[in-house]
Biopython code that builds the backbone (N, CA, C, O; Angstrom):
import numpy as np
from Bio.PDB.StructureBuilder import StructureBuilder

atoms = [
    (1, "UNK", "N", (13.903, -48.347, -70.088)),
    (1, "UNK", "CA", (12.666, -49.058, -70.269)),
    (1, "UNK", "C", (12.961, -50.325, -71.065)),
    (1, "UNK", "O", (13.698, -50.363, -72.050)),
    (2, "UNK", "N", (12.294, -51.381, -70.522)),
    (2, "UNK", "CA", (12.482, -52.375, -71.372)),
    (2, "UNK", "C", (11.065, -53.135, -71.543)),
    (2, "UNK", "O", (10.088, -52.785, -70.880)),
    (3, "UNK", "N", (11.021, -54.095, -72.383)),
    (3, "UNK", "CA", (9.680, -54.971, -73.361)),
    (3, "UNK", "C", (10.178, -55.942, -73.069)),
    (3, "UNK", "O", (11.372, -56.125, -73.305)),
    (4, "UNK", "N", (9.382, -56.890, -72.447)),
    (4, "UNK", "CA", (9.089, -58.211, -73.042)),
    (4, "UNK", "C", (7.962, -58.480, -73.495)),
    (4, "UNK", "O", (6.960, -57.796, -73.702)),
    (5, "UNK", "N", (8.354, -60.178, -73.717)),
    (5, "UNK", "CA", (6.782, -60.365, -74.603)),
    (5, "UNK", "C", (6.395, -62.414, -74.774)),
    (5, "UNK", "O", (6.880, -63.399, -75.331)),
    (6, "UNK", "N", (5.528, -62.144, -74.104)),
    (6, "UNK", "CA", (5.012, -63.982, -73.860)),
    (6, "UNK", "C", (3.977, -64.437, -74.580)),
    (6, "UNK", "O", (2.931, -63.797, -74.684)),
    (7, "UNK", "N", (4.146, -65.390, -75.046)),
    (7, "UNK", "CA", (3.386, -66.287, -75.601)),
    (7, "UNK", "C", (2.909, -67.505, -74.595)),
    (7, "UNK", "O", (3.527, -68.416, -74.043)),
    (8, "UNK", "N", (0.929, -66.929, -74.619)),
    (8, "UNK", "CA", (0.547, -67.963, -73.568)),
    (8, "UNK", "C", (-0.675, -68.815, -74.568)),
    (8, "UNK", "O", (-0.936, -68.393, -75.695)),
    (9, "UNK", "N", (-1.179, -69.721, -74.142)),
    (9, "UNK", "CA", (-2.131, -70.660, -74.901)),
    (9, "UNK", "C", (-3.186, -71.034, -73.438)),
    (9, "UNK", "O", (-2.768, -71.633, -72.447)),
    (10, "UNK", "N", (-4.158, -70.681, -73.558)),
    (10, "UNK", "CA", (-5.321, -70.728, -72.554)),
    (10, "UNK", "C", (-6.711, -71.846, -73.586)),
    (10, "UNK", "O", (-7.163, -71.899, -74.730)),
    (11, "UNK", "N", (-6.926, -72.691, -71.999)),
    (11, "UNK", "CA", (-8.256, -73.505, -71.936)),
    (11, "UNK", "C", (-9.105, -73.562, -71.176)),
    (11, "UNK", "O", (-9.173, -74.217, -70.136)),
    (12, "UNK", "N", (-10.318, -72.401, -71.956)),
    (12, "UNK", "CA", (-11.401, -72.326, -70.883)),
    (12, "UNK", "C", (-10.613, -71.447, -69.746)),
    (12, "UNK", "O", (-10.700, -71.678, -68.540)),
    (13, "UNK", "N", (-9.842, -70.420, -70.322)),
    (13, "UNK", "CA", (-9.204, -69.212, -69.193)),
    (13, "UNK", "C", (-8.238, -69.526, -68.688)),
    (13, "UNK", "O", (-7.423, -68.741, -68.201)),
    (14, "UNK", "N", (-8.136, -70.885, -68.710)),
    (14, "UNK", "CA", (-6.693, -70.815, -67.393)),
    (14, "UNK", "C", (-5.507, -71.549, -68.664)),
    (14, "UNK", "O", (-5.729, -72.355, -69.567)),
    (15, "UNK", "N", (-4.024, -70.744, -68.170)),
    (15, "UNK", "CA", (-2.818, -71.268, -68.917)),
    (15, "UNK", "C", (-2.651, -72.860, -69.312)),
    (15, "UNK", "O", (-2.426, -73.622, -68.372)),
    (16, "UNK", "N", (-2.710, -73.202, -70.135)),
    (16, "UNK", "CA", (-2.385, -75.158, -70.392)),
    (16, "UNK", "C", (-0.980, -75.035, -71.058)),
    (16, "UNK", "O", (-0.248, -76.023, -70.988)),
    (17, "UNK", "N", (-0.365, -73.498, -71.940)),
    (17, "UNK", "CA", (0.995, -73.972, -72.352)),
    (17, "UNK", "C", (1.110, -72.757, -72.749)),
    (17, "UNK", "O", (0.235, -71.961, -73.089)),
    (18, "UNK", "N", (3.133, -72.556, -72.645)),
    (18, "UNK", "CA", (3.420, -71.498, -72.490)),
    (18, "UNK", "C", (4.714, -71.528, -72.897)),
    (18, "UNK", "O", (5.606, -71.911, -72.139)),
    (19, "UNK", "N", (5.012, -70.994, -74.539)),
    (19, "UNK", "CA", (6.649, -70.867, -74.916)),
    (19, "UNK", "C", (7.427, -69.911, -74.443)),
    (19, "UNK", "O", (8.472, -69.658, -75.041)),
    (20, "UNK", "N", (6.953, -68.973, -72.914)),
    (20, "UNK", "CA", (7.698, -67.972, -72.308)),
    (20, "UNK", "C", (7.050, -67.735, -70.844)),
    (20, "UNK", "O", (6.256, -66.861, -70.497)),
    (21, "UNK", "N", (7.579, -68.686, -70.162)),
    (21, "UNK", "CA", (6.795, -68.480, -68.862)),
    (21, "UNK", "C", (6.565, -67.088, -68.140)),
    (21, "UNK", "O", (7.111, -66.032, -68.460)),
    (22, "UNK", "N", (5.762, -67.256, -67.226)),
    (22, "UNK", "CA", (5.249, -65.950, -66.520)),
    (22, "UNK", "C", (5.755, -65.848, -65.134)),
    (22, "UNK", "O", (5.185, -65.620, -64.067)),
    (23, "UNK", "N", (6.979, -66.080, -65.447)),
    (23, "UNK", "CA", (8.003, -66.349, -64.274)),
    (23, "UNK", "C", (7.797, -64.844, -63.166)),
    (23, "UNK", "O", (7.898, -64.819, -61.939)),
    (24, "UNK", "N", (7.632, -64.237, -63.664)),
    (24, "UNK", "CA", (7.065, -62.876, -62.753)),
    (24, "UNK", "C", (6.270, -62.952, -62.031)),
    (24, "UNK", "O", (6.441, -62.318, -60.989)),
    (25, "UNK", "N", (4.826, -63.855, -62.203)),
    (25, "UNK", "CA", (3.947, -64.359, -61.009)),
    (25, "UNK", "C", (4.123, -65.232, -59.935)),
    (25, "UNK", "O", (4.373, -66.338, -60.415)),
    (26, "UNK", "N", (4.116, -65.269, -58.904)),
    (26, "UNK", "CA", (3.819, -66.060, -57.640)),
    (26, "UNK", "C", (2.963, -66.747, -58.225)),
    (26, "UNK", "O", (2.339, -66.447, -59.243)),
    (27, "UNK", "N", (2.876, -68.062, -57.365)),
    (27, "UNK", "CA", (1.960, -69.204, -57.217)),
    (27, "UNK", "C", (0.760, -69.020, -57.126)),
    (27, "UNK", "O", (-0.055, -69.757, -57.680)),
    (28, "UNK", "N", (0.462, -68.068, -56.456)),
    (28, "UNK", "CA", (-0.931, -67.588, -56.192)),
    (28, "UNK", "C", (-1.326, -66.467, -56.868)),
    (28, "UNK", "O", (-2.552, -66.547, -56.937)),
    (29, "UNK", "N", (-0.990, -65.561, -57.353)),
    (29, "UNK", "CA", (-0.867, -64.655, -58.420)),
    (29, "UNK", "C", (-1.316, -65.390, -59.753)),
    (29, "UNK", "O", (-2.410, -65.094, -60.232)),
    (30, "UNK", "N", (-0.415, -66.453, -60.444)),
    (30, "UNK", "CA", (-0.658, -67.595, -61.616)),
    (30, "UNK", "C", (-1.712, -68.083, -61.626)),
    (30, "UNK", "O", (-2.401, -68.243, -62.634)),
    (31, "UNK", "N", (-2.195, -68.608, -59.739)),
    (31, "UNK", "CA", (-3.949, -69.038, -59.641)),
    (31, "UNK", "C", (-4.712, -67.621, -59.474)),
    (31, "UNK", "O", (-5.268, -68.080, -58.476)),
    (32, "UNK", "N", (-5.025, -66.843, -59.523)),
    (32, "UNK", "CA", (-5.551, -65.562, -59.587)),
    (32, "UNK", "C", (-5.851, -65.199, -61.067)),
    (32, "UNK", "O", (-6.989, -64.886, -61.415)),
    (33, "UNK", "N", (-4.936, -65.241, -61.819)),
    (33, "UNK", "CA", (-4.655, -65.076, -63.444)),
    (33, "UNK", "C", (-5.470, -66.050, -63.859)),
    (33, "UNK", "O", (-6.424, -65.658, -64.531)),
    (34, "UNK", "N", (-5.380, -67.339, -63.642)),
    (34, "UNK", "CA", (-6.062, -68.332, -64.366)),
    (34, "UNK", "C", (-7.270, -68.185, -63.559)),
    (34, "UNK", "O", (-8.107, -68.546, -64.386)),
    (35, "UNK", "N", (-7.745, -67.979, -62.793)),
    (35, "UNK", "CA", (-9.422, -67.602, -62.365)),
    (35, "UNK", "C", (-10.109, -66.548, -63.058)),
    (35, "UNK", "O", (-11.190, -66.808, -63.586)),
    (36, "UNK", "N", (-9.683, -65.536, -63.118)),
    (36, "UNK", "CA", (-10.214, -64.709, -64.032)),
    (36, "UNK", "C", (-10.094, -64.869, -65.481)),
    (36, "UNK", "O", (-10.965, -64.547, -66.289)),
    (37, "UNK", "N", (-8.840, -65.439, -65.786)),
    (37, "UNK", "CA", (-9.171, -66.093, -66.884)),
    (37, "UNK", "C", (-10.479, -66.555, -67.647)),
    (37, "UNK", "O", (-11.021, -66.277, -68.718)),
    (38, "UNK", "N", (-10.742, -67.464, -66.487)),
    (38, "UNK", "CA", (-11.932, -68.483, -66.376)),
    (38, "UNK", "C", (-13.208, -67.689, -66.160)),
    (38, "UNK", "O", (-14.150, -67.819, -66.942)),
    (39, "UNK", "N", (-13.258, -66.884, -65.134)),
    (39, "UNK", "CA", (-14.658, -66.603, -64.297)),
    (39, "UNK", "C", (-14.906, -64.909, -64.854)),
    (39, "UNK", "O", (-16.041, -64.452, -64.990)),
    (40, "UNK", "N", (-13.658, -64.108, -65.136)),
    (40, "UNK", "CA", (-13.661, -63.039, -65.399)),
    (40, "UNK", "C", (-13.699, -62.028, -64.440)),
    (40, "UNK", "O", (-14.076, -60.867, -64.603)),
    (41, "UNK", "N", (-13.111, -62.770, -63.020)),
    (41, "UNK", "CA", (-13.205, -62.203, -61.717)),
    (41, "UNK", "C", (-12.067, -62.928, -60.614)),
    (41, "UNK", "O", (-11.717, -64.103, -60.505)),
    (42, "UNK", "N", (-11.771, -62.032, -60.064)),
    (42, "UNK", "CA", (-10.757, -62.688, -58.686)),
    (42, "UNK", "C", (-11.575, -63.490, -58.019)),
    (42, "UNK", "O", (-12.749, -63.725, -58.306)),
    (43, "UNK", "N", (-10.869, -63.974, -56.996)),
    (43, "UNK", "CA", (-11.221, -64.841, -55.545)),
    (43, "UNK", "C", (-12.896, -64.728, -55.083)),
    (43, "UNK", "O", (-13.836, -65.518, -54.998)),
    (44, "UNK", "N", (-12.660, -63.157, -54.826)),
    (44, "UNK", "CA", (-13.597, -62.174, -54.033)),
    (44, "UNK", "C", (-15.264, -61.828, -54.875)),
    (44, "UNK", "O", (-16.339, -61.447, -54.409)),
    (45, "UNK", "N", (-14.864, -62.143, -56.152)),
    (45, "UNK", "CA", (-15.753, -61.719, -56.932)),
    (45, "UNK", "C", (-16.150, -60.768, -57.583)),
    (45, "UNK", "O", (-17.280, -60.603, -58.042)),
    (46, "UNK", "N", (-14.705, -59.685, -57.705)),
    (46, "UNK", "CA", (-14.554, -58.171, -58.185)),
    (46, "UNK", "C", (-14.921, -58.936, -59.533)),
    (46, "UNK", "O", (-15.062, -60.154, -59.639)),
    (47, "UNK", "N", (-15.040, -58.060, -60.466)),
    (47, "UNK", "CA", (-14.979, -58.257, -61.839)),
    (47, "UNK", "C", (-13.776, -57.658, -62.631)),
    (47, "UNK", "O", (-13.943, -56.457, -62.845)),
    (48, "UNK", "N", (-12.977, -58.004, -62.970)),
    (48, "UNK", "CA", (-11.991, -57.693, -63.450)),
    (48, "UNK", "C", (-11.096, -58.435, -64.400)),
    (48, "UNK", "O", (-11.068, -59.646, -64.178)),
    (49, "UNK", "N", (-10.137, -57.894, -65.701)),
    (49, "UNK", "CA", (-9.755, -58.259, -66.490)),
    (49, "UNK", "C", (-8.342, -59.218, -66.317)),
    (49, "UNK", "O", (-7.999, -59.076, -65.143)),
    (50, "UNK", "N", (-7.275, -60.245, -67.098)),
    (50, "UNK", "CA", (-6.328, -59.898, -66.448)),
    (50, "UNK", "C", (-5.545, -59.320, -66.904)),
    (50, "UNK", "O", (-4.467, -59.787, -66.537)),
    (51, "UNK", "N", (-5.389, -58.326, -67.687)),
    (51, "UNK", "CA", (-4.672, -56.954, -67.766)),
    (51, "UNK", "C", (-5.020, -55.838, -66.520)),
    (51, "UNK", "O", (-4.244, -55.049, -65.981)),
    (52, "UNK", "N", (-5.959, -55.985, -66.355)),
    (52, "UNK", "CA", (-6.401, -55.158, -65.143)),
    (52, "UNK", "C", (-5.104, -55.873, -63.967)),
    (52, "UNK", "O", (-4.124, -55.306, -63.481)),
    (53, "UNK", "N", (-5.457, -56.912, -63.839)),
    (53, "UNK", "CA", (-4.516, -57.585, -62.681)),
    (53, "UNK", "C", (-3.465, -57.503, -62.669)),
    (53, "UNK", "O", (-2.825, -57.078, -61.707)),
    (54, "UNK", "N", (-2.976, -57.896, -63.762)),
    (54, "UNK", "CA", (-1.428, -57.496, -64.093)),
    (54, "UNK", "C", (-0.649, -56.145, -63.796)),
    (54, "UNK", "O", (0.508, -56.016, -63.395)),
    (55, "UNK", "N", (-2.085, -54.663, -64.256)),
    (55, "UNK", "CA", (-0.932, -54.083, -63.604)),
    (55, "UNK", "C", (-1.562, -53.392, -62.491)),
    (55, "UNK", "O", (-1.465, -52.181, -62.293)),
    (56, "UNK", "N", (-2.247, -54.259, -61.735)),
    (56, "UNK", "CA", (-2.338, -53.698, -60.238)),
    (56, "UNK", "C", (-1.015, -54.538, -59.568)),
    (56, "UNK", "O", (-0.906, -54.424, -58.347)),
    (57, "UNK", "N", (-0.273, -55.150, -60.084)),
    (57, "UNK", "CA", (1.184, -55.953, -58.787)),
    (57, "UNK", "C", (2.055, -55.415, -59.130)),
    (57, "UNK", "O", (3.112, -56.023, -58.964)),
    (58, "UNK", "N", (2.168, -53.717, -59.924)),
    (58, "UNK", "CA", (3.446, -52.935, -59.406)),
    (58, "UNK", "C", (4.677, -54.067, -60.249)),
    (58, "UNK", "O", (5.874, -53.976, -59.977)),
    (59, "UNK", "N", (4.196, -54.993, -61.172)),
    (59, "UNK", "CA", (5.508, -55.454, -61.738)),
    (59, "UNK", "C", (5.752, -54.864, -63.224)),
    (59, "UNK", "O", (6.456, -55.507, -64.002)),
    (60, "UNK", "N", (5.244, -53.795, -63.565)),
    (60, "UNK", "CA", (5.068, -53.259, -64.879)),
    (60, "UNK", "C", (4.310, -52.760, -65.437)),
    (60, "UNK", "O", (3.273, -52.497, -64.829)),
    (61, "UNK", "N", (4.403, -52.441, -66.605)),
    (61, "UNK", "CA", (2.605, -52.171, -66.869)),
    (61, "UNK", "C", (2.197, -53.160, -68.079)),
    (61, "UNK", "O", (2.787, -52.783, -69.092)),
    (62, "UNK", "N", (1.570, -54.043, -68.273)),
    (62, "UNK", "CA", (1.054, -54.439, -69.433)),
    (62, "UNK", "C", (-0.012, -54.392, -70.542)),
    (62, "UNK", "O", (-0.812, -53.458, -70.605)),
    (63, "UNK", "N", (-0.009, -55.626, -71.596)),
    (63, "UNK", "CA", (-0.934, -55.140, -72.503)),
    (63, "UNK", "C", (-1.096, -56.768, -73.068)),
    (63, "UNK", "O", (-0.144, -57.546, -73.004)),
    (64, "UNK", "N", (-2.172, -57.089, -73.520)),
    (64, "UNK", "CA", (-2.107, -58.350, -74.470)),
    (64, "UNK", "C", (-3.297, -58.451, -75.759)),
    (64, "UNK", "O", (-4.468, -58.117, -75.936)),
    (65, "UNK", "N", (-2.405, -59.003, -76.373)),
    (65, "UNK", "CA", (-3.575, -59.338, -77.436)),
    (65, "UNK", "C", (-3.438, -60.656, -78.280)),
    (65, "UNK", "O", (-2.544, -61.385, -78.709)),
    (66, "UNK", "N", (-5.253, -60.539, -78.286)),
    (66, "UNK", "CA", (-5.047, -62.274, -78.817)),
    (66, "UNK", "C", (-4.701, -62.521, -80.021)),
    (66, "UNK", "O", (-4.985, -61.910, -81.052)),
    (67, "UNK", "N", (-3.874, -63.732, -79.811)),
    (67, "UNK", "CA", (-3.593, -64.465, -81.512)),
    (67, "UNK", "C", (-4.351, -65.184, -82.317)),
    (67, "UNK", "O", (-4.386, -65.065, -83.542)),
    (68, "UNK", "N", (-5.281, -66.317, -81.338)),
    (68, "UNK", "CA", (-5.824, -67.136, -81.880)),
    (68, "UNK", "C", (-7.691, -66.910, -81.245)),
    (68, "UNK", "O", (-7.975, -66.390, -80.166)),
    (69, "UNK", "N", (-8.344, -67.263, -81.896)),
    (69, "UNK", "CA", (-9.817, -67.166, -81.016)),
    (69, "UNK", "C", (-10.074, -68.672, -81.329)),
    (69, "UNK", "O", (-9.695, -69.465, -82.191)),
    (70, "UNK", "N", (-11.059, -68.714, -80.012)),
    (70, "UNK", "CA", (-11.813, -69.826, -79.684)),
    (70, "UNK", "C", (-12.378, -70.518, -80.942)),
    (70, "UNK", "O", (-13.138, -69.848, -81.641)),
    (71, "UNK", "N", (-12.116, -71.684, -81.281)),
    (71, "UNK", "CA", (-12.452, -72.287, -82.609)),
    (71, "UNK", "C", (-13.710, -73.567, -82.274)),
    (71, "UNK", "O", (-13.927, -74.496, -83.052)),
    (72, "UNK", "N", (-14.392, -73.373, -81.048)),
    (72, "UNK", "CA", (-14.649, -74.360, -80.570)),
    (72, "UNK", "C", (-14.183, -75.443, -80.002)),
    (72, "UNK", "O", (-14.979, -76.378, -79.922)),
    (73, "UNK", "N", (-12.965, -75.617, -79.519)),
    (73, "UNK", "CA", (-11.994, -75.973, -78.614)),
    (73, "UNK", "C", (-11.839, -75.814, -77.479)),
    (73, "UNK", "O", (-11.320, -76.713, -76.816)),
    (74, "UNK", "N", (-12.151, -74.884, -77.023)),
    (74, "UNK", "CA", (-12.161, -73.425, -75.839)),
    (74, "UNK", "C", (-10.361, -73.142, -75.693)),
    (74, "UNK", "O", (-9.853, -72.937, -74.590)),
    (75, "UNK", "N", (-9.557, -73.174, -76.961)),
    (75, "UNK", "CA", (-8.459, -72.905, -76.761)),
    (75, "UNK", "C", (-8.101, -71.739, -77.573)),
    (75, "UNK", "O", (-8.380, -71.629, -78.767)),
    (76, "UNK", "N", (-7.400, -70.777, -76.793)),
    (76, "UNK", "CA", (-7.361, -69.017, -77.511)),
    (76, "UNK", "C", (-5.654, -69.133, -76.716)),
    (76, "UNK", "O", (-5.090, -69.612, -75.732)),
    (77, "UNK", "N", (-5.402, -68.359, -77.891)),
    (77, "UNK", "CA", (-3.736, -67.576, -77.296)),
    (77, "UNK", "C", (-3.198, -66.353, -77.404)),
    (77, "UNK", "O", (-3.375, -65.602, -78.362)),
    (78, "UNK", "N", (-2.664, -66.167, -76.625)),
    (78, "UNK", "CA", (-2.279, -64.758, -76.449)),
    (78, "UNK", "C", (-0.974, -64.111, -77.021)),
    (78, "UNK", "O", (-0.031, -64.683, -77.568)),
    (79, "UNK", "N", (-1.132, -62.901, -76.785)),
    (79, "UNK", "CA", (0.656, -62.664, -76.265)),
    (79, "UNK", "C", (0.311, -61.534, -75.116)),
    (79, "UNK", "O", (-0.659, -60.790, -74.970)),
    (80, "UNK", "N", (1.372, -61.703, -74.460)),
    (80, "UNK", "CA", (0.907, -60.538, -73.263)),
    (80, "UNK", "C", (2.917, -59.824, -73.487)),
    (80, "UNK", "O", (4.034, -60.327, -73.611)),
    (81, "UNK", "N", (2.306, -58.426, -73.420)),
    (81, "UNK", "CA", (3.690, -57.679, -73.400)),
    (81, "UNK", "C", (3.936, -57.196, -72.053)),
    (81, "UNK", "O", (2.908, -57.043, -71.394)),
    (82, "UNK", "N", (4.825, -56.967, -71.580)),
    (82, "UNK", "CA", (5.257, -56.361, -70.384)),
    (82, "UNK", "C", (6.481, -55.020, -70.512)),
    (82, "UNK", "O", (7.535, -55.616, -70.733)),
    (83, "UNK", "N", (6.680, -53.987, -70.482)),
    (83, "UNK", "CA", (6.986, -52.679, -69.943)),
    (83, "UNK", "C", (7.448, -52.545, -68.471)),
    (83, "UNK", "O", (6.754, -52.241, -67.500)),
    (84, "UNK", "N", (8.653, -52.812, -68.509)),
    (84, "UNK", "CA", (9.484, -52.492, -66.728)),
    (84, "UNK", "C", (10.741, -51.588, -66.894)),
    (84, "UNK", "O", (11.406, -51.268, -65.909)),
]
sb = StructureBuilder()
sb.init_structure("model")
sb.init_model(0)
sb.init_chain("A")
sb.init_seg("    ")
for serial, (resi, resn, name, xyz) in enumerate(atoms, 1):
    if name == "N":
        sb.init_residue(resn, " ", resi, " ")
    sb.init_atom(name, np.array(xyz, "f"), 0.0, 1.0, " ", f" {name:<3s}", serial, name[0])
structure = sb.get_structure()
């Protein structure tokens, strides 16, 4: 078993900067992440988290928690861990 662990920085939901990329997502996966980010829902309009998302793609299981909250900025950061 192994851990990693990313540091992401979100605006208004979707990624703006990232000292550990999320090199594990597809292109479209990354836009999926940053929609729910945003909307709190996929494409389709499920409602769903993106920890939820994360580990429906079978790449691990994850977990995140925030570092920073919204200060009126709309900028919050994370860390998201990963388990593979």
């Amino acid at each position: 078993m192994k851990t990693e662990t990313y540091h992401i920085q979100t605006c208004m939901g979707e990624i703006t900067s990232f000292r550990d990329q999320l090199d594990f997502l597809s292109e479209a996966e990354l836009k999926e992440f940053n929609l729910i980010g945003y909307s709190g829902g996929i494409a389709t309009g499920e409602s769903i988290s993106q920890v939820e998302y994360l580990n429906t793609l079978n790449k691990g299981h994850f977990a995140r928690r925030q570092t920073k909250f919204d200060d009126g900025t709309f900028v919050e950061e994370f860390v998201i861990f990963r388990v593979i």
